[in-house]
N, C-alpha and C positions, 0 to 999 in steps of 0.2 A: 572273292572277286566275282562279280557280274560274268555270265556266259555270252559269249559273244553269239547271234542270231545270224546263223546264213541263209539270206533271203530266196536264192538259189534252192537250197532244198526243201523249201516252203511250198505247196500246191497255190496254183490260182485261188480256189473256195476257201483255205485258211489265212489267206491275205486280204481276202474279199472280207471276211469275217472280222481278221484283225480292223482295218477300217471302219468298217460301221460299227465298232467297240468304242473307235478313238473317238468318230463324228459323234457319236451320242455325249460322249465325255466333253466333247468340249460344246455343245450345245446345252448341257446341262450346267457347267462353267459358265459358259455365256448368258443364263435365267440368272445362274445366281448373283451373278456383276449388273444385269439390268436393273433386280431384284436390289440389291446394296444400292443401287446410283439413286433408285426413286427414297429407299430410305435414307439416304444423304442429301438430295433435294428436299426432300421434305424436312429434315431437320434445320437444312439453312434458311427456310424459307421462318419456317419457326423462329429460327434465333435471331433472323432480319426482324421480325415483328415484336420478338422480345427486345431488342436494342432498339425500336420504335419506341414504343410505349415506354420504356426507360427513360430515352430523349426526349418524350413528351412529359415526363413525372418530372421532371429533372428541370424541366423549364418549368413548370407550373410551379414547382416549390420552389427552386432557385433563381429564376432566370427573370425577366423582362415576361409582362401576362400576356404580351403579342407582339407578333412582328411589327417593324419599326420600316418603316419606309423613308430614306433619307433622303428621297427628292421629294415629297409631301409629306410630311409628319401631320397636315393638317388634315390629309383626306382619309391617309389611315388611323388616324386616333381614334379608334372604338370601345365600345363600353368598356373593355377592362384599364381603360386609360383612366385619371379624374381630373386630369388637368383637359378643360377644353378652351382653345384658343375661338375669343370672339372674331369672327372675320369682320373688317371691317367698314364692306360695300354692305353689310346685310340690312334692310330695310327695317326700322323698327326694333330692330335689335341689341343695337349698341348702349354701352352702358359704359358711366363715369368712370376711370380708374382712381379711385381714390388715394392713390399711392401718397408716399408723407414725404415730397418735393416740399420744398421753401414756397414756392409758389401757391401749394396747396395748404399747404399750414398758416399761412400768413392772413387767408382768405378763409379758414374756418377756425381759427381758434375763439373759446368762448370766455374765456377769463386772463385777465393781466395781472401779473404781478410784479412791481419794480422794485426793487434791492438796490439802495442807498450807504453808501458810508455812515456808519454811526458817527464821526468825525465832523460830518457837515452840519450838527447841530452849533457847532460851537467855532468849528474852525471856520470865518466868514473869505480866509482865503482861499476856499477851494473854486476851480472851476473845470465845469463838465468837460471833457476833452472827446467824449464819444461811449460806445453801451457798447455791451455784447449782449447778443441774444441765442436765446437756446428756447428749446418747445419741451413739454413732458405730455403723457398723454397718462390720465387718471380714469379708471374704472370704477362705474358706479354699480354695485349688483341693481339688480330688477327689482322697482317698490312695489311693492305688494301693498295696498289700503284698504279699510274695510270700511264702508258706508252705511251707514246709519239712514233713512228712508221714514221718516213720518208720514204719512197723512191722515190728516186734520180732519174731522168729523164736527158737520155744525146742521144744525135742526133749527128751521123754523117755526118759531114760539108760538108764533097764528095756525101755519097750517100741519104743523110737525111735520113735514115733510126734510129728511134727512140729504145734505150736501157733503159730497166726499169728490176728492180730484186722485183718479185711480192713474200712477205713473202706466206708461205704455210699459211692459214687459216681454221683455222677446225670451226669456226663461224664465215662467212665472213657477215660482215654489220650489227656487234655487237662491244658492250665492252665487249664480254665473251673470256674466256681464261679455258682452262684445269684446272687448279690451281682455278680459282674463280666459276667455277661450280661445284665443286667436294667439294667444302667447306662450297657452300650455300647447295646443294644437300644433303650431311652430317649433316648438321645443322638439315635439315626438316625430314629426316628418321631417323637418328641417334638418334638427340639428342633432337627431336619432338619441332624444333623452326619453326614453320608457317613462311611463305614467307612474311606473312603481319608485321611479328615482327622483320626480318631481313631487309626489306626495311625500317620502320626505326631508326633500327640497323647502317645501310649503311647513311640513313640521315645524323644522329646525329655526323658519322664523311665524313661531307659534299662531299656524294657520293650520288647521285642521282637515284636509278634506279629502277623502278615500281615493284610492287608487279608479275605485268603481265609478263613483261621480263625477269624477276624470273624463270615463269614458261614456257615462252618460251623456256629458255637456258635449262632447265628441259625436254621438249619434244624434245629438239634438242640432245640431249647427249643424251637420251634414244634409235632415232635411229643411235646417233653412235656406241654405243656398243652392240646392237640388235646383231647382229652375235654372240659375245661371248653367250649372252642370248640362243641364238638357240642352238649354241653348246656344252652347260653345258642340252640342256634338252636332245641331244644327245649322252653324254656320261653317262647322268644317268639314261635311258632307256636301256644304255651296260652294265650297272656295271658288276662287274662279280663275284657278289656275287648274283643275282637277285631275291633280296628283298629291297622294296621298303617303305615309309609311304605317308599316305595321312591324310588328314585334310582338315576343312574349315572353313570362319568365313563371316562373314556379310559385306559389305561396302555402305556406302548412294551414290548414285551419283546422282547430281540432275537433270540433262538434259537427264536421262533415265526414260522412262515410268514405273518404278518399286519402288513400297515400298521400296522393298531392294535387293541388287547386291549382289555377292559372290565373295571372293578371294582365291582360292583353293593354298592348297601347297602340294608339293610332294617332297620327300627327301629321298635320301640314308641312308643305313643303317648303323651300326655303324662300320660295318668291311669293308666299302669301302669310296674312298674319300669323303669327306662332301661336298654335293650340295643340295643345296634349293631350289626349282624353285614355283614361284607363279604365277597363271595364274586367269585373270580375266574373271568374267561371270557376265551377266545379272542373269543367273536361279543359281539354286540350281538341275538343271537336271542331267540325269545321262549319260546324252551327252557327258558333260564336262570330266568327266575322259573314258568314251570308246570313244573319239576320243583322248586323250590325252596318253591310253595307248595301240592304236590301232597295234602299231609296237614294241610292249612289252611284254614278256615270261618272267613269273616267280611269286614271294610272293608279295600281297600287305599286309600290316599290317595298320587297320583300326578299329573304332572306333563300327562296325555295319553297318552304315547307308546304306541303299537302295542301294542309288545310286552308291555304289561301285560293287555291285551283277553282275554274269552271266556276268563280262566282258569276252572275250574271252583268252586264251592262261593265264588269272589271278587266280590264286588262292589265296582264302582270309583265312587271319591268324588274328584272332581276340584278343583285346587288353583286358586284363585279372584287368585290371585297371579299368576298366568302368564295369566290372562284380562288383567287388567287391566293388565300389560303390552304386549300387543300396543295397545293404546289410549294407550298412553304415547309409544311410540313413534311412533306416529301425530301426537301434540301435538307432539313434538321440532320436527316441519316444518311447522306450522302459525305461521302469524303472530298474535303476541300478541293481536292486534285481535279477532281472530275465535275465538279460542278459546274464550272463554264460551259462546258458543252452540253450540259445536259439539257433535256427536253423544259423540265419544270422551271431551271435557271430562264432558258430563253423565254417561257410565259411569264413566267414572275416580270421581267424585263420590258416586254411589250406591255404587261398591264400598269406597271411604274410609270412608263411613258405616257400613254392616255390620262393617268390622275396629274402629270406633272402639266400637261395640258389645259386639261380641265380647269385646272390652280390657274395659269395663264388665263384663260376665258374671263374668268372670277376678278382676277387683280384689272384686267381692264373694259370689265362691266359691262361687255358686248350682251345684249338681248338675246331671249333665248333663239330668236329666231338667226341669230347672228352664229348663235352657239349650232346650233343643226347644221347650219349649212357649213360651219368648219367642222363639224362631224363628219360630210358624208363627202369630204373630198380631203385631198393635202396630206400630210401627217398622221393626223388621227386617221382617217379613215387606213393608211399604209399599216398602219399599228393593228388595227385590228384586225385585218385581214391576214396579217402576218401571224395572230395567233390561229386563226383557225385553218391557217394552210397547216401551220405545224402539229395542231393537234390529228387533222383527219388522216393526216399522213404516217401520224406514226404508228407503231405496231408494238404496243404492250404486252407485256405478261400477262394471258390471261388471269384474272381476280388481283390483278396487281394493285396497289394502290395508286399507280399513276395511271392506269384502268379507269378505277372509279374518278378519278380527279380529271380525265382528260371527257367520260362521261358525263360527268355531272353539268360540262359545258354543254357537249354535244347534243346530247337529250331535250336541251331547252333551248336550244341556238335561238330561234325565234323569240323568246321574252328577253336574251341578253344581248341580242338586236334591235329590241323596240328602243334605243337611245337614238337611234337614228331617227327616230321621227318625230320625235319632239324634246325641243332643246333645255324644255324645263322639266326634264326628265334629270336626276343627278347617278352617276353611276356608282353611288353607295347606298347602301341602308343606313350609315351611321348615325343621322341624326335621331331616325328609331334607338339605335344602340345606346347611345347617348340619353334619351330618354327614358329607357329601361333602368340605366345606371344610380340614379338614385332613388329610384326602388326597391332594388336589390339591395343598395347600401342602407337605406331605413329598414328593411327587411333583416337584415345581420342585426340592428337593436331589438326590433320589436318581435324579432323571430316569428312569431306566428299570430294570427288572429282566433277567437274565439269562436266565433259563429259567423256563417254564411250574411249575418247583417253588420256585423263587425267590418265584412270585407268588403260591402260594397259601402260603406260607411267611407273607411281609409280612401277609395277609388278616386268616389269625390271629390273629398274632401284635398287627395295628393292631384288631381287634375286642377281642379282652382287654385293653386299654389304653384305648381309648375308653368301652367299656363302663364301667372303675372310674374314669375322669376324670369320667362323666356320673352316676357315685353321689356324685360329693364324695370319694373317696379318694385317698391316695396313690399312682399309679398304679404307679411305678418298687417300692416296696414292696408292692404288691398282686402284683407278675409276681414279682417275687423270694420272696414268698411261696407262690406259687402254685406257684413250681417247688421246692420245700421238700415241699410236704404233700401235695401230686395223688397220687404213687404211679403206679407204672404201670398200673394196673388197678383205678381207682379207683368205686368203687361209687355211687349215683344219692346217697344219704344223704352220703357223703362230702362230693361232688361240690357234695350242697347247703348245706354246711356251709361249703362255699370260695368262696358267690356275693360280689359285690362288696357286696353290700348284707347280707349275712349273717358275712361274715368278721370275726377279730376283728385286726386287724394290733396 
């Protein structure tokens, strides 16, 4: 049994003593609980970031590749979407739907066949009483022909002087013809069939011709229609809407000394004709677009990145899509319960509203100048104001993730403001996105290129193909065209007589 302590015959100095025994005791208790609380902060902080990136694995392999915006599913459809919906005020841009109605079938079918009673040979009492009809639709593989080329050699018998009629060659000392490189060329961008799968494709119906020559007639068509190439970067550096999009995306090439190469694209904007233009790089530098837009005045509309900054005569209009993902992300790990109220909930909310707006603007075709001025008053303007009351005001976790996501606004408040000044300004990147998209998707067949001429070879080659798929034409017949009439030295008038939007295929 414990001695009971009579405090009475204790001295003042031995109780004085006993106290600053206890006070140290429990200020040393008190280190060691501060000491646990940061090691328990810091492990939830961990394990919040480890059930992040979990919910982010988690979506990437299982889930939908992005957020889905149910009051615009049009404005957020970004590159990891492939379905894109054509709007249907867009200038220039609309295309047939060929879908297989009655209407549509009745008006292209190319062959009839009528099916009669055998009966009616002989039975003279039959009479027609009415037909059923049905359609079938028959596939013909692609004919491959191989031509045969004389020319005729004649000498005159007085003066021996030799006559010969030399066909024009635009691949002399090949089997290559306009027609069969615009179809293998289509096969490999289009429709992401490898050169190695079309040779032997070409085998199998006993056509001979290497993988390599493939890609010869490839770099050889590249610098035949290189001029067009030059001059779509040159009339989309005039647009005269002068607002622009940029993007970029990764490519392996092996006989460059780099991990990884880039394939930048640049593209008009939605109020002026559709041009695509991709240019190849070894870097990710910020070279490549301030020498690309070194003789360019006007809007780029981009994603952030660095390397767009301080280009000269540019002014950057920042993509309100990539804002409002970082907020999404955020939600991913948040529990149902609490997500209403939350900070990210409310901007997600306010920026849903402005793209459901902007859809409005679009569906009743008001002018940009119409679109500014319901920018900067009414609605929209409430909307936006509204996020950035709620951002300045709030007070994050320092290095929090809704930290960086309510900075990433703040930091650039001015370029995600420049919508306010011009109404042909759109507040997405996506149509860059979108243009990246089957890039990347030819990229997953052809994996990588060989050499630094290999890549700016594909650039071309995928920007004249892109460009006349984004007017509504036939694309494979626009390239097969184009290597027909360009000329080697084809004049600006020519040149403009062969745009995708001006040609007459």
């Amino acid at each position: 049994m414990k001695k009971i302590v009579d405090f009475n015959e204790i001295s003042k100095e031995k109780l004085y003593e006993l106290y600053i025994k206890e006070v140290k005791k429990n200020e040393a208790l008190e280190a060691k609980y501060f000491k646990l609380e940061l090691e328990l902060a810091d492990k939830v902080k961990k394990l919040e970031e480890a059930n992040f990136q979990l919910v982010q694995r988690n979506k990437t392999l299982f889930g939908k590749k992005r957020e889905i915006n149910n009051n615009d599913s049009n404005d957020f459809n970004e590159a990891e979407n492939n379905k894109v919906k054509e709007e249907s005020n867009k200038r220039n841009r609309t295309k047939e739907k060929n879908t297989l109605t009655r209407d549509f079938l009745e008006t292209h079918y190319s062959e009839v066949i009528t099916l009669t009673p055998d009966e009616i040979k002989w039975n003279k009492d039959l009479i027609k009483i009415g037909e059923d009809v049905t359609f079938k639709v028959e596939s013909f593989p692609a004919r491959t022909k191989i031509i045969k080329v004389i020319s005729t050699k004649y000498i005159d018998s007085k003066e021996g002087k030799i006559y010969q009629k030399i066909k024009d060659d635009i691949y002399p000392h090949s089997f290559c013809t306009p027609s069969f490189a615009s179809e293998v060329i289509y096969n490999k961008f289009i429709l992401g069939i490898p050169y190695y799968r079309q040779e032997e494709y070409l085998y199998s119906d006993s056509i001979h011709i290497s993988r390599q020559n493939l890609c010869n007639y490839q770099l050889k068509t590249s610098e035949i229609v290189k001029p067009m190439y030059d001059y779509l970067i040159h009339k989309l550096k005039n647009t005269e809407i002068k607002v622009l999009h940029a993007d970029e995306t990764s490519l392996q090439v092996l006989n460059v000394d780099k991990e990884k190469c880039y394939v930048w694209l640049f593209n008009s904007s939605f109020y002026d004709k559709p041009i695509f233009i991709y240019k190849f790089s070894p870097t990710r530098s910020r070279d490549v677009p301030l020498k690309f837009l070194e003789d360019y005045s006007g809007y780029l509309i981009s994603d952030c990145y660095s390397g767009y900054n301080d280009i000269p005569n540019v002014t950057n209009s920042y993509c309100w899509v990539h804002a409002r993902r970082n907020f999404i992300e955020i939600l991913d790990s948040v529990p149902n319960e609490l997500k209403k109220d939350s900070i990210s909930q409310k901007v997600v909310t306010e920026i849903d509203e402005m793209f459901r707006l902007e859809r409005f603007y679009r569906e009743k075709n008001f002018t940009a100048e119409k679109i500014k001025e319901l920018r900067n008053e009414g609605e929209f303007k409430e909307h936006l104001d509204y996020i950035f009351e709620t951002i300045e005001k709030a007070n994050p976790e320092s290095n929090s993730r809704l930290e960086k996501a309510i900075n990433y606004i703040l930091t650039r408040k001015a370029s995600f403001l420049e919508i306010l000044k011009d109404g042909h300004l759109e507040l997405s990147n996506n149509s860059a996105e979108r243009g990246v998209k089957p890039f990347v998707m030819a990229r997953k067949n052809f994996l990588f290129s060989n050499t630094s001429n290999g890549a700016d070879s594909s650039v071309i080659i995928f920007s004249i193909l892109q460009t006349a798929i984004a007017n509504g034409i036939d694309a494979k017949l626009y390239l097969k065209t184009l290597i027909e009439k360009i000329g080697s030295n084809p004049s600006e008038k020519e040149l403009e007589n062969l745009l995708p939007w001006e040609i007459n295929l």
